[in-house]
N, C-alpha and C positions, 0 to 999 in steps of 0.2 A: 409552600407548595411541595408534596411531595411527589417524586418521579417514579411512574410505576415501568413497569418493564410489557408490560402489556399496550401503552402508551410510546413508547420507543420503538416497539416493533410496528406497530402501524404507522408509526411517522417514517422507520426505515423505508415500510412498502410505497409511501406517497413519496417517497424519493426517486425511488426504482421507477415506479409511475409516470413521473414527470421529467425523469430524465430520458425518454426516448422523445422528445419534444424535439431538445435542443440536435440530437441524435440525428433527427432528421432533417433537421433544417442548415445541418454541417453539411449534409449531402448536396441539398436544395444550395448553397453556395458556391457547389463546387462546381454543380453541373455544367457550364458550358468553361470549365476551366481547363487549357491542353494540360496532356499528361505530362508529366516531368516533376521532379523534385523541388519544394519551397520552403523556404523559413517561413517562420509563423510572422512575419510582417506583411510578407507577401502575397500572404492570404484574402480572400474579401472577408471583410467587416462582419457581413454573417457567420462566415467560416469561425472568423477570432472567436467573437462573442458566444456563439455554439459550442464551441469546444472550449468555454472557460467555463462555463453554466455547465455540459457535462462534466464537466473534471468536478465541478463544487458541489454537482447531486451525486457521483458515483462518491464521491469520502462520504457524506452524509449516510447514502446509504447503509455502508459499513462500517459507522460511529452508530447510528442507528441498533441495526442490528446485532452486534455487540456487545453497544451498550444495553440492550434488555436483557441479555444472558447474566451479565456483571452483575445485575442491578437485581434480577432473580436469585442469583447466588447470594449477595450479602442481606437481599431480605431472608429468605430460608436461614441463616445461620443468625441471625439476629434473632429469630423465633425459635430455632432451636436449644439457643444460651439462654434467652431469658421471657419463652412463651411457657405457659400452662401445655399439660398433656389432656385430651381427649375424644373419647372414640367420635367417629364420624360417617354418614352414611353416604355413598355416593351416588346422586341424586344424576347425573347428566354425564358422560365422556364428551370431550370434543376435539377436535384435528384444530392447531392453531399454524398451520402451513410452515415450520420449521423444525428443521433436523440439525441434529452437533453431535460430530461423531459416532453417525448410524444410531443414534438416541432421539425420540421424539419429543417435542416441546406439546404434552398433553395439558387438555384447559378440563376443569374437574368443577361439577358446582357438588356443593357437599351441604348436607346436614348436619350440624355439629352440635355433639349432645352434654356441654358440659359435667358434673358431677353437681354441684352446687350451685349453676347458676343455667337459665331459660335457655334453652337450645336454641340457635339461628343458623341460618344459612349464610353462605357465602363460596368463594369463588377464585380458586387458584391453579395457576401453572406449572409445570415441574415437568424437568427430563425425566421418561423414564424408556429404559433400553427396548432393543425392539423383541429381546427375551421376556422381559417382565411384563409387558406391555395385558397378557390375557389376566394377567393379578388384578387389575383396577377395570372391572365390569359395573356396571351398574346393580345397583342392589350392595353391593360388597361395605363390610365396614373397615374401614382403617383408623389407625392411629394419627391424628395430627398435632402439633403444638401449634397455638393460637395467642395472640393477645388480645386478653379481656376488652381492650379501652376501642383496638379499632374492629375488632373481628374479622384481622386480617388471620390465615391461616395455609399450612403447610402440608402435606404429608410426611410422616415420618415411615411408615411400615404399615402392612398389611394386619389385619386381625382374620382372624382363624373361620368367627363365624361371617353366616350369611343372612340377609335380612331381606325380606319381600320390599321392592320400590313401591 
């Protein structure tokens, strides 16, 4: 099975999700409890339990998320070393609700037109800053490398012309 980064991120968000659950039910334990300072033995049983369940969704969230940036980067350079180059047309933009360092994590479905083998669609992620960001419109062709076997595929750079969607 392979791990996509696209899959990571939305297992990050069902963390982030599900950890206001426990979030609140910390509260809901505390409530009729006087004010004053306690070790964590001293706490009620929902208090512990709540605040162990948060602590194990807040890592997750941010192994999660993370790990789809990581997991983006080493696919990108695994298609860059050893994909095929071919132009591609950009069929759809999408908002995939994450930024890294004021760069947005954009979702691209693309028509990709090899040279020697049937053109197909498919469907990739990639930073790109929020300078460059009016370069990838719909209609636009860019360069991608791609691998033949899964027609997984990257952006590499923009191409000069423009093509009707």
């Amino acid at each position: 099975m392979k791990i996509r980064s696209t899959t990571l991120r939305k297992l990050g968000w069902s963390c982030f999700g599900l950890m206001w659950i426990p979030f609140f039910t910390m509260f809901a334990g505390l409530y009729k409890l006087p004010s004053g300072s306690y070790d964590f033995n001293e706490l009620p049983q929902l208090t512990q339990y709540s605040l162990i369940a948060l602590s194990i969704l807040f890592i997750l969230t941010f192994v999660f998320f993370i790990g789809s940036v990581i997991i983006s980067k080493i696919s990108k350079n695994r298609l860059l070393q050893s994909g095929k180059e071919a132009p591609a047309i950009i069929k759809r933009v999408y908002e995939t609700g994450t930024t890294v360092n004021n760069s947005y994590m954009v979702g691209f479905d693309l028509e990709v037109m090899p040279k020697n083998a049937p053109k197909f669609y498919t469907s990739t992620e990639q930073l790109i800053s929020r300078l460059q960001i009016h370069k990838f419109e719909v209609g636009t062709t860019v360069l991608v490398a791609y691998d033949a076997k899964t027609q997984v595929a990257t952006i590499i750079g923009e191409l000069e012309q423009k093509l009707n969607p």
